[in-house]
N, C-alpha and C positions, 0 to 999 in steps of 0.2 A: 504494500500500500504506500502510495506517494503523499505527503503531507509538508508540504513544503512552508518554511518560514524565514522570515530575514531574519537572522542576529549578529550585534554588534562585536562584532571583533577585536578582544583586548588584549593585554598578556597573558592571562590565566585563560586564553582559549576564549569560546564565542559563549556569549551574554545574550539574553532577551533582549531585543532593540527597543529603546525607550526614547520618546518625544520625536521631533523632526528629525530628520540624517541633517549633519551638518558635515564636517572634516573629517569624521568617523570611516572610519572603514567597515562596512558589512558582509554576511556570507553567507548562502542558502543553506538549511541548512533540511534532512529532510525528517522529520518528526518521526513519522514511521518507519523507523528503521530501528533496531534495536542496538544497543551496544556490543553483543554477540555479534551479530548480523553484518554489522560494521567490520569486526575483527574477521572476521571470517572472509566477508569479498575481498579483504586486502591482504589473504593468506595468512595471516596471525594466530590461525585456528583449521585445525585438519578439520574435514568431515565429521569424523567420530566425535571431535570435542560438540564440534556447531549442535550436531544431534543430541549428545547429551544435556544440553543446556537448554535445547526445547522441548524436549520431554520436562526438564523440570520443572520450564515453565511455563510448559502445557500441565502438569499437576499443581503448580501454585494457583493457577486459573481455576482447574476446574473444582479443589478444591474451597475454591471462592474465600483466598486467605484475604487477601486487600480489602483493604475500608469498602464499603456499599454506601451509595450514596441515598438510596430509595429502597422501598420493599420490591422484594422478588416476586410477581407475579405466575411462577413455572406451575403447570399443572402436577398434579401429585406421582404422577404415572405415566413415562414416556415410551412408548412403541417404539424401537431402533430393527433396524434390519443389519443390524452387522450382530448377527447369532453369531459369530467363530470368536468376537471378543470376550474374553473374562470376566466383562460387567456387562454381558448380555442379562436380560431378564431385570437387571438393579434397579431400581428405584433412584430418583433423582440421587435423592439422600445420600443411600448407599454407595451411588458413584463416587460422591463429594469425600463421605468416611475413608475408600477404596484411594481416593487421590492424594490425601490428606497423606495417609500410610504411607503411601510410595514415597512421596516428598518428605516428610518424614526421615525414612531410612535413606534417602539419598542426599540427605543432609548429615546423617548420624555415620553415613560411609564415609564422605568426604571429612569428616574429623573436627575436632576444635579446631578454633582459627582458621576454619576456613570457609564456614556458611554464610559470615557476615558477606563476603567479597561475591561470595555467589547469591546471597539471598539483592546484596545492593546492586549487582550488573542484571544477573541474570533476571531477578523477578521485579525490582522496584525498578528498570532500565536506566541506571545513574550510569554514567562515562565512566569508563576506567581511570580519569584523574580525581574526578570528585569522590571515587570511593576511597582512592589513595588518603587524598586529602583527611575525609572525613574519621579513615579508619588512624590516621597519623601513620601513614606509610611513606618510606622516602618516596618521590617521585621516577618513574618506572619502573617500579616492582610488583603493582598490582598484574598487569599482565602475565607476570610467573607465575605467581601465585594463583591469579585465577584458573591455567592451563593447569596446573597440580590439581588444585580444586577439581576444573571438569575431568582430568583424568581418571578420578576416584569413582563422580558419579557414573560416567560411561560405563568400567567396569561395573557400577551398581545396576543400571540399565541393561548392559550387557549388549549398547550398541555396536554395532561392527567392528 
C-alpha cells in the first residue's frame, strides 16, 4: 500500500513537516511501508528474516494487542473456507487466544533483551533509529540486534 507524505528533513532523519516549506528541505516519504519492509527491499534482511517478522506481526494483529480505538462490531461466528488451517472451525475469540500464544512464545524464543526491539520495529512500526534511541542503544546497532532477534523467531516459526 502507497501512503505517501512530505517530511521535513533534519539531522536526526525526517520529521513530520510543520507550517509552510520555507528553506527546509523535504522528502516523501511512504507511510505504508513498514520498517521490516524497508530493511528488506534494500537487502538488510534475507527472506526468512522478512517472513518471520510478518508472521509476528500478523499474530500481534490478529491477536488484536494494540490500543482499539472503538468497539468491535465482528459477528460471534465466522464461516472460513481454509478447513486445512489449524484454527479452522475457531471462533473469532479463539483465533485471537490461538494468536496471542504464538506471539507469545515467539517472543519468549527470541529471549530477554530482545522483544522490546522487535515488539518496537516489528509491531509498533518505529525506524530502527528511534528504537535505538528510545531503547539507549548506541546508534547502528539496533539493526544487529534486531537480525539476532528475527533469527530466533524464524527458527520459532520455522520459516524456511
Amino acid at each position: 500500500m502507497r501512503k505517501l507524505a512530505e517530511r521535513e528533513l533534519t539531522s536526526e532523519g525526517p520529521k513530520r513537516a510543520i507550517g509552510a516549506k520555507g528553506t527546509h528541505r523535504s522528502v516523501t516519504v511512504n507511510l505504508g511501508e513498514s520498517p521490516i519492509a524497508w530493511l528488506h527491499s534494500r537487502g538488510h534482511l534475507s527472506d526468512r528474516l522478512f517472513d518471520a517478522g510478518e508472521a509476528l506481526r500478523a499474530d500481534y494483529e490478529r491477536a488484536q494487542l494494540s490500543p482499539n480505538l472503538t468497539m468491535r462490531w465482528d459477528p460471534v461466528r465466522i464461516k472460513t473456507g481454509n478447513y486445512g488451517s489449524s484454527e479452522a472451525g475457531l471462533s473469532p475469540s479463539e483465533k485471537q487466544v490461538a494468536a496471542k500464544q504464538r506471539f507469545d512464545g515467539a517472543l519468549a524464543e527470541a529471549g530477554k533483551g530482545l522483544e522490546d526491539v522487535l515488539w518496537r520495529v516489528v509491531c509498533a512500526g518505529e525506524g530502527v533509529p528511534q528504537a535505538e534511541k528510545a531503547l539507549g542503544w548506541p546508534a547502528r546497532s539496533g539493526k544487529l540486534v534486531l537480525q539476532l532477534a528475527l533469527e530466533r523467531v524464524a527458527d520459532y516459526y520455522r520459516t524456511r
